[in-house]
mmCIF file of the C-alpha atoms, coordinates in Angstrom:
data_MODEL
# 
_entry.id   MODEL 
# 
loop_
_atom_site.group_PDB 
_atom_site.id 
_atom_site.type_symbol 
_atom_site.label_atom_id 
_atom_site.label_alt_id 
_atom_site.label_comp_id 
_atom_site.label_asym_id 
_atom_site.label_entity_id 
_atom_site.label_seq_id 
_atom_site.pdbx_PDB_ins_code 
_atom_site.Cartn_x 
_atom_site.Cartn_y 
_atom_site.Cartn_z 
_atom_site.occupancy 
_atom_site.B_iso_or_equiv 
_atom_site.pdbx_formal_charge 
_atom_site.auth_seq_id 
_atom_site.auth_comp_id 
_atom_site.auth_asym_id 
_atom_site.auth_atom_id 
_atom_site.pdbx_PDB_model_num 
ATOM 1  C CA . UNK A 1 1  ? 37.833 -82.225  -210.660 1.00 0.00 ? 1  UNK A CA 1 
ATOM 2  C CA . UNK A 1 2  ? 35.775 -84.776  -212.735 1.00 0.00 ? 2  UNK A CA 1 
ATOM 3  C CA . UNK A 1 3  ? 32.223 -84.357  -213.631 1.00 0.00 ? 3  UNK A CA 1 
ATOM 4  C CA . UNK A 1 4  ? 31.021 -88.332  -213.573 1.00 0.00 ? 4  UNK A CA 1 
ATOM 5  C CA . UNK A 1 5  ? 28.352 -89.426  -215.980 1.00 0.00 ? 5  UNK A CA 1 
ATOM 6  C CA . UNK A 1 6  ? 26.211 -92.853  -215.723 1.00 0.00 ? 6  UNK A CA 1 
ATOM 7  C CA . UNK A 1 7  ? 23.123 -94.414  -216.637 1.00 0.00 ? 7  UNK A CA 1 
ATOM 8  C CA . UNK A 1 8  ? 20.880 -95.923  -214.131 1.00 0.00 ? 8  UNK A CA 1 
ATOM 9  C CA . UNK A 1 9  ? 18.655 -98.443  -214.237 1.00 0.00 ? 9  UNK A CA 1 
ATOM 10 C CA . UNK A 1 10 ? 15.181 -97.717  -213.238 1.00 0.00 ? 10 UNK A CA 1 
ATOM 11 C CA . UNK A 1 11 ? 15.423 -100.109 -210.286 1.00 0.00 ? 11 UNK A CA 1 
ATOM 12 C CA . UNK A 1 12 ? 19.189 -97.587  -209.099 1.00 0.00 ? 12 UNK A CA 1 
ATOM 13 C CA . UNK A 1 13 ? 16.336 -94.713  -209.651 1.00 0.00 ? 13 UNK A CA 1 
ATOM 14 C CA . UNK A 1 14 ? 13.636 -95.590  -207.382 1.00 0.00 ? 14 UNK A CA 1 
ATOM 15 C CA . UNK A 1 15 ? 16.188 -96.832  -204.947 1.00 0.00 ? 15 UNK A CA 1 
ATOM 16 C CA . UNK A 1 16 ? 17.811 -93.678  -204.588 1.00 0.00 ? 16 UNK A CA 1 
ATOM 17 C CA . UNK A 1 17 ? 14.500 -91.942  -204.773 1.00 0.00 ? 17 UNK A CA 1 
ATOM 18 C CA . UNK A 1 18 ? 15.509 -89.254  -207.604 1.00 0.00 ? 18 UNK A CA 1 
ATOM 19 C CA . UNK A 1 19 ? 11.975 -89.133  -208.843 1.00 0.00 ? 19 UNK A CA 1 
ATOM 20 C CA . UNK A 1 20 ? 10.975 -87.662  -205.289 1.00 0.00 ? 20 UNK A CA 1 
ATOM 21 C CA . UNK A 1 21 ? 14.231 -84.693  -206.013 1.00 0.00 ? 21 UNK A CA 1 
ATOM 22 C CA . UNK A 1 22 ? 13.016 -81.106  -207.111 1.00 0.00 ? 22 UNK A CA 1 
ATOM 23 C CA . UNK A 1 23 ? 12.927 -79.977  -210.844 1.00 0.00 ? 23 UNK A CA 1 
ATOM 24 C CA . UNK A 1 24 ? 15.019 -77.699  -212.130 1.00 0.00 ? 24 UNK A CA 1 
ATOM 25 C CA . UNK A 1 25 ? 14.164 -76.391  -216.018 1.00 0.00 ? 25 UNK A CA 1 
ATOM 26 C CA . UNK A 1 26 ? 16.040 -74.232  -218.457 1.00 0.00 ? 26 UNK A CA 1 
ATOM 27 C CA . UNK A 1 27 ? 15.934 -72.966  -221.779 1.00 0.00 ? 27 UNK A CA 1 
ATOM 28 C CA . UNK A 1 28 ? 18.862 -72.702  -224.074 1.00 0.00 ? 28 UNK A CA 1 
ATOM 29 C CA . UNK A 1 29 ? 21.795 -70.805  -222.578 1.00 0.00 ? 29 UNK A CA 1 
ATOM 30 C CA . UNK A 1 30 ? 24.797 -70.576  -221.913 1.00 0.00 ? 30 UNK A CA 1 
ATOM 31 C CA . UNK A 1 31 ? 26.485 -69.370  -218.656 1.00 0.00 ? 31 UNK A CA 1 
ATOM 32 C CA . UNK A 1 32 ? 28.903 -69.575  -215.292 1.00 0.00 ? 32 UNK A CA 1 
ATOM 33 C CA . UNK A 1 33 ? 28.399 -71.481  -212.794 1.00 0.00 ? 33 UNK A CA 1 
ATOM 34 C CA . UNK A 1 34 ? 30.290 -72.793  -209.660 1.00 0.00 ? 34 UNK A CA 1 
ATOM 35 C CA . UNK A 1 35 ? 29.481 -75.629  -207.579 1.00 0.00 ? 35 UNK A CA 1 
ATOM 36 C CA . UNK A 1 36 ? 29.573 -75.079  -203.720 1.00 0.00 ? 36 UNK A CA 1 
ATOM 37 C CA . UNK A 1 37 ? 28.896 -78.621  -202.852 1.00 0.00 ? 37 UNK A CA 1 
ATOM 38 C CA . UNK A 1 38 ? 27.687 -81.842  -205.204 1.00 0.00 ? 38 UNK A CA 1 
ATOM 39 C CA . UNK A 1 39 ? 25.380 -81.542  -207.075 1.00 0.00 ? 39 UNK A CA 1 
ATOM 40 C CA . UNK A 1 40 ? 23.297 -85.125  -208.892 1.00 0.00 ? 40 UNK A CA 1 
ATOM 41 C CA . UNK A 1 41 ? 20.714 -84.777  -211.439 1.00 0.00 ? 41 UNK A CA 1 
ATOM 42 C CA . UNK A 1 42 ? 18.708 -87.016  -213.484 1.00 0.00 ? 42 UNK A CA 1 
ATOM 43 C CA . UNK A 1 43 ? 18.395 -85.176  -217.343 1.00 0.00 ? 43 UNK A CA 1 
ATOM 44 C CA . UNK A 1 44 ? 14.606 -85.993  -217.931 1.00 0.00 ? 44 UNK A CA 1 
ATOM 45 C CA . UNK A 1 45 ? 14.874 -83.723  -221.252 1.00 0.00 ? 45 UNK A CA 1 
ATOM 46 C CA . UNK A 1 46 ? 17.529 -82.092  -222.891 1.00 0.00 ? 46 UNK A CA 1 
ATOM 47 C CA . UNK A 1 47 ? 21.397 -81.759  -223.890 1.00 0.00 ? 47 UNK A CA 1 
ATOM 48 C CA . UNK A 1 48 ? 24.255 -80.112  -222.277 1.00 0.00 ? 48 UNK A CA 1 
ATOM 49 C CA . UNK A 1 49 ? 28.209 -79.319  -222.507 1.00 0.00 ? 49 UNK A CA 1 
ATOM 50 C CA . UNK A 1 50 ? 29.797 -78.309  -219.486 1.00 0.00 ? 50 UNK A CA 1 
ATOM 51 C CA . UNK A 1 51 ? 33.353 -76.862  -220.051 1.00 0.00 ? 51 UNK A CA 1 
ATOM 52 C CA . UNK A 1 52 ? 35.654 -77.026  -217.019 1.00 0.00 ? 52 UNK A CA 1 
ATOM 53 C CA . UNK A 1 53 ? 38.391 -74.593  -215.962 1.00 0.00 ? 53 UNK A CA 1 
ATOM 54 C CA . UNK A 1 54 ? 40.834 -76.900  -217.715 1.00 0.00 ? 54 UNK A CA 1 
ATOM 55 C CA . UNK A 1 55 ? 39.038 -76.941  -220.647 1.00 0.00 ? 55 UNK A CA 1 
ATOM 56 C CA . UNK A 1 56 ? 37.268 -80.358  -220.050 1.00 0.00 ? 56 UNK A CA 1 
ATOM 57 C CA . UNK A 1 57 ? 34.283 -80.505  -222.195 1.00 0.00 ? 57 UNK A CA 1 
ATOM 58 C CA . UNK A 1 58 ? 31.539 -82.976  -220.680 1.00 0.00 ? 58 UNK A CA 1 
ATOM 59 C CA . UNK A 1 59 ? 28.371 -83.962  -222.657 1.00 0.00 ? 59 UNK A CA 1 
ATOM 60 C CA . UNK A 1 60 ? 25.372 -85.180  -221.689 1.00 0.00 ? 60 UNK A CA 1 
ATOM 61 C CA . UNK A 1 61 ? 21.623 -85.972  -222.493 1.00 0.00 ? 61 UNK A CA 1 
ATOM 62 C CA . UNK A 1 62 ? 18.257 -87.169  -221.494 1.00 0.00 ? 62 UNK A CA 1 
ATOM 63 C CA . UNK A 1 63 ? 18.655 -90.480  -219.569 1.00 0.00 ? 63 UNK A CA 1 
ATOM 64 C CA . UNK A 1 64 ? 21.879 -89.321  -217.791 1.00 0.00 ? 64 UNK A CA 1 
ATOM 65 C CA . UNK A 1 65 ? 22.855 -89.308  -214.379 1.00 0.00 ? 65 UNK A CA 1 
ATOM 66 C CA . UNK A 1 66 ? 25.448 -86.561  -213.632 1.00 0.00 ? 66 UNK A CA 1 
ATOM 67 C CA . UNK A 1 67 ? 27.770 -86.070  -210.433 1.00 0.00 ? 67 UNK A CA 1 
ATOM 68 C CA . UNK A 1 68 ? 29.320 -82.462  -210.258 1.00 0.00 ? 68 UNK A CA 1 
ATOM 69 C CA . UNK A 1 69 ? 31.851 -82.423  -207.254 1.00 0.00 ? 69 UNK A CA 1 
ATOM 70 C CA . UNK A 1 70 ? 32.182 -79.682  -204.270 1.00 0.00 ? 70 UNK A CA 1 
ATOM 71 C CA . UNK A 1 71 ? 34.094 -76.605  -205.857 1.00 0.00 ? 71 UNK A CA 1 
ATOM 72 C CA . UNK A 1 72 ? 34.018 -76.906  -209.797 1.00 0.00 ? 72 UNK A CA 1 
ATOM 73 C CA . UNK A 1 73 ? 33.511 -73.656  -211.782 1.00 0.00 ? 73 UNK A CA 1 
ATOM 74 C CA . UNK A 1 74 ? 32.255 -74.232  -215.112 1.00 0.00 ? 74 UNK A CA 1 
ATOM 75 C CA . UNK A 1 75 ? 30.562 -73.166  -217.831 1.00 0.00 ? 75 UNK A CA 1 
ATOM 76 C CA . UNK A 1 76 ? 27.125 -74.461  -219.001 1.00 0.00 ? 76 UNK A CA 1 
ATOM 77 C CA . UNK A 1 77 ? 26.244 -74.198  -222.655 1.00 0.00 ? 77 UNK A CA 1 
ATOM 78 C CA . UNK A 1 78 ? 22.824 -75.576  -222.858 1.00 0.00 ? 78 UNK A CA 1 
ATOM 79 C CA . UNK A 1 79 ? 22.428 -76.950  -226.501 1.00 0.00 ? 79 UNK A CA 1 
ATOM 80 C CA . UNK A 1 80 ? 18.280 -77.885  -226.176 1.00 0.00 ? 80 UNK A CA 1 
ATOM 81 C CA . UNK A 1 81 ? 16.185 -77.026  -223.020 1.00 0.00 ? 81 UNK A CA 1 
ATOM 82 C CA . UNK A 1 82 ? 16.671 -78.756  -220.051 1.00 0.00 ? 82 UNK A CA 1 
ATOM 83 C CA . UNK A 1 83 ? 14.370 -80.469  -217.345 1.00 0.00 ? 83 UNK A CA 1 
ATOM 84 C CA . UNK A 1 84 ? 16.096 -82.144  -214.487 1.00 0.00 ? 84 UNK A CA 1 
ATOM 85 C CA . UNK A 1 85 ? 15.885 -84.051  -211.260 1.00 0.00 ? 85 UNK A CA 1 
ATOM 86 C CA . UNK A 1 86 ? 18.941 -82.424  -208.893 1.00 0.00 ? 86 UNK A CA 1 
ATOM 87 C CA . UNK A 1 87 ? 19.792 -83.094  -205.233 1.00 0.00 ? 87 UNK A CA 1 
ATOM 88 C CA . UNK A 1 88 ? 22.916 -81.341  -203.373 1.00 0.00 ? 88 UNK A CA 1 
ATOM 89 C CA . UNK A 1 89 ? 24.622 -82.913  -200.698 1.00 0.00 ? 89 UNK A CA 1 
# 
């Protein structure tokens, strides 16, 4: 299961109307988590490396658009506090 990373253009933003998706904020931290369905968020603030099962390691900052697919468990080691957009499907 990949975890895909991009960068939008602010014109891809407004189209999809992330601005308009809840916020979801976290300090530094580090713990489990397991995806149930996909997940997309918009990093506003922050950095991040998710570890997969298979001990993928994924980065990724403010500015980055993240797709987590239906039934990954991870783990989320938040390096400086997040603020996100996120919508599940």
């Amino acid at each position: 299961m990949k975890i895909k990373v991009e960068k939008l253009t602010d014109e891809q933003i407004e189209k999809r109307g992330i601005k308009s998706w809840s916020i979801w904020e976290k300090a530094i931290s580090r713990f489990d988590w397991y995806y149930d369905s996909i997940e997309e968020c918009l990093l506003l603030e922050g950095k991040v490396v998710v570890e997969t099962a298979d001990g993928e390691k994924v980065e990724f900052e403010k500015g980055d658009f993240v797709t987590f697919p239906k039934g990954l468990s991870c783990i989320w080691d938040i390096k400086e506090a997040v603020k996100k957009h996120y919508n599940f499907k």
